[in-house]
Backbone bond lengths (Angstrom), bond angles and torsions (degrees), N, CA, C in turn:
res aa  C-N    CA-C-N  psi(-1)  N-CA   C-N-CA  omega(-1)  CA-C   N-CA-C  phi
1 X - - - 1.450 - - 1.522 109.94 -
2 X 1.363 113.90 149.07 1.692 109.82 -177.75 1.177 100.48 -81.81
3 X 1.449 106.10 167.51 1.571 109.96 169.42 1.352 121.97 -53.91
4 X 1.363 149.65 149.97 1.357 126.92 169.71 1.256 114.37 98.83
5 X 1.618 127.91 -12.18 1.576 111.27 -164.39 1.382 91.27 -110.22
6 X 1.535 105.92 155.63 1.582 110.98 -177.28 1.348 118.46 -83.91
7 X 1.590 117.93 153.12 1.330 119.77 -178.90 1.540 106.03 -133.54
8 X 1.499 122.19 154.57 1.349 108.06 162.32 1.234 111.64 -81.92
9 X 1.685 133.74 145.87 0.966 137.68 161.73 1.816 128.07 -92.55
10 X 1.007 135.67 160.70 1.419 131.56 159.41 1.738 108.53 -122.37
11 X 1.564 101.74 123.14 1.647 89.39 163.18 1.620 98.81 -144.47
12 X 1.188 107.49 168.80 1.495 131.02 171.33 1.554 101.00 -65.58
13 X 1.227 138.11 121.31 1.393 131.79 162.78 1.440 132.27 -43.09
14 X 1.170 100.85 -19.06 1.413 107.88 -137.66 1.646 79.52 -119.68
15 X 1.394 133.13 -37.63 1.422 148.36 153.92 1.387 120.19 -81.92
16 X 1.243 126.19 65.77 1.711 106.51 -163.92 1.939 83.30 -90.41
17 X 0.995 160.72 -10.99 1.302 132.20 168.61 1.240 126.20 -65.34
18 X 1.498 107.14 -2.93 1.947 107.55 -178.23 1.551 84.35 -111.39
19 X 1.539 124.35 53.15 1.654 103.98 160.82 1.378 102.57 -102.67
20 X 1.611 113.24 151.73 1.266 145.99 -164.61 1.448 117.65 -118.74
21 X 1.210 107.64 128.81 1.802 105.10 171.76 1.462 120.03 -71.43
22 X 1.698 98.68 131.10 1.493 99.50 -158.00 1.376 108.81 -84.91
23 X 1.102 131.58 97.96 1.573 140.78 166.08 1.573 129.57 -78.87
24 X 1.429 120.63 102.86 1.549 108.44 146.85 1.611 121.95 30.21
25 X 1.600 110.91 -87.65 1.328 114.71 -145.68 1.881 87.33 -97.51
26 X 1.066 128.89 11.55 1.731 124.93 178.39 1.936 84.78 -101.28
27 X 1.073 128.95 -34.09 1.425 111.61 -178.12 1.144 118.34 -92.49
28 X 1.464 138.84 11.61 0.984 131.53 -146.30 2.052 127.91 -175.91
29 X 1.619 79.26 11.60 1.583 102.57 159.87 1.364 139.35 -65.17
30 X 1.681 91.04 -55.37 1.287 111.31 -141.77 1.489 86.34 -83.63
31 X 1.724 127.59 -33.15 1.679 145.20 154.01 1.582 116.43 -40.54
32 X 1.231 102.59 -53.30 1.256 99.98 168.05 1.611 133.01 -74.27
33 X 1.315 104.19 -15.31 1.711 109.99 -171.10 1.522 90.42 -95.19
34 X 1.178 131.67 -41.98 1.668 121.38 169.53 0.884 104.25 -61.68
35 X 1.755 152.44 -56.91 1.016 135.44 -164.54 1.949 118.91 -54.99
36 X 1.741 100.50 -27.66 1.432 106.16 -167.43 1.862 94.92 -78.27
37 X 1.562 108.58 -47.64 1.511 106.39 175.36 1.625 117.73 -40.24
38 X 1.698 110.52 -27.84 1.076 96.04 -166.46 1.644 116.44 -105.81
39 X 1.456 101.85 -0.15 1.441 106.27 157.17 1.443 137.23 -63.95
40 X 1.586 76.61 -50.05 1.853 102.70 162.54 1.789 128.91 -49.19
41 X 1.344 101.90 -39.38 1.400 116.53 165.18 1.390 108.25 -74.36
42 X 1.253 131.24 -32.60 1.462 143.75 177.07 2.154 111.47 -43.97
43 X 1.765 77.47 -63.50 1.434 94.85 -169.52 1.869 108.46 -73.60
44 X 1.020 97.77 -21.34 2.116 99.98 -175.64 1.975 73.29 -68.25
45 X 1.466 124.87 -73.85 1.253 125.31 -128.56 1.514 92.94 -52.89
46 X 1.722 119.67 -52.83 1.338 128.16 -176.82 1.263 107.79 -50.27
47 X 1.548 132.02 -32.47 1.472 130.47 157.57 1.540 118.03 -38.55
48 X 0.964 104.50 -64.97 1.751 115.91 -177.43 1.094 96.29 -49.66
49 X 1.720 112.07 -70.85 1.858 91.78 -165.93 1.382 134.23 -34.77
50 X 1.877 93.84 -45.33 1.661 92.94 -173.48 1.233 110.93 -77.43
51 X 0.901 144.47 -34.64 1.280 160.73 -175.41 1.983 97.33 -40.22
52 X 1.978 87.51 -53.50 1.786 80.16 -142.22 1.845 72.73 -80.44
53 X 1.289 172.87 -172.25 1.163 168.31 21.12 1.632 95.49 -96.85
């Protein structure tokens, strides 16, 4: 980023030296990587079913 361009930040009030630039993929990983684990577990289980009939 250049010098000068704006970002949103997040900090603790009460800590404002541990504030962090608020990014996309820092909120929204750790939601998304369970959600993919749990597709994934989705599709084995839908395996079995058809499988076992």
């Amino acid at each position: 980023m250049a010098t000068g361009t704006r970002v949103d930040v997040r900090h603790d009030p009460l800590r404002p030296e541990r504030a962090v630039v608020d990014r996309f993929a820092d909120r929204w990983f750790a939601a998304a990587g369970i959600v993919g684990l749990g597709l994934i577990a989705f599709i084995v289980g839908l395996m079995f079913v058809t499988l076992a009939r």
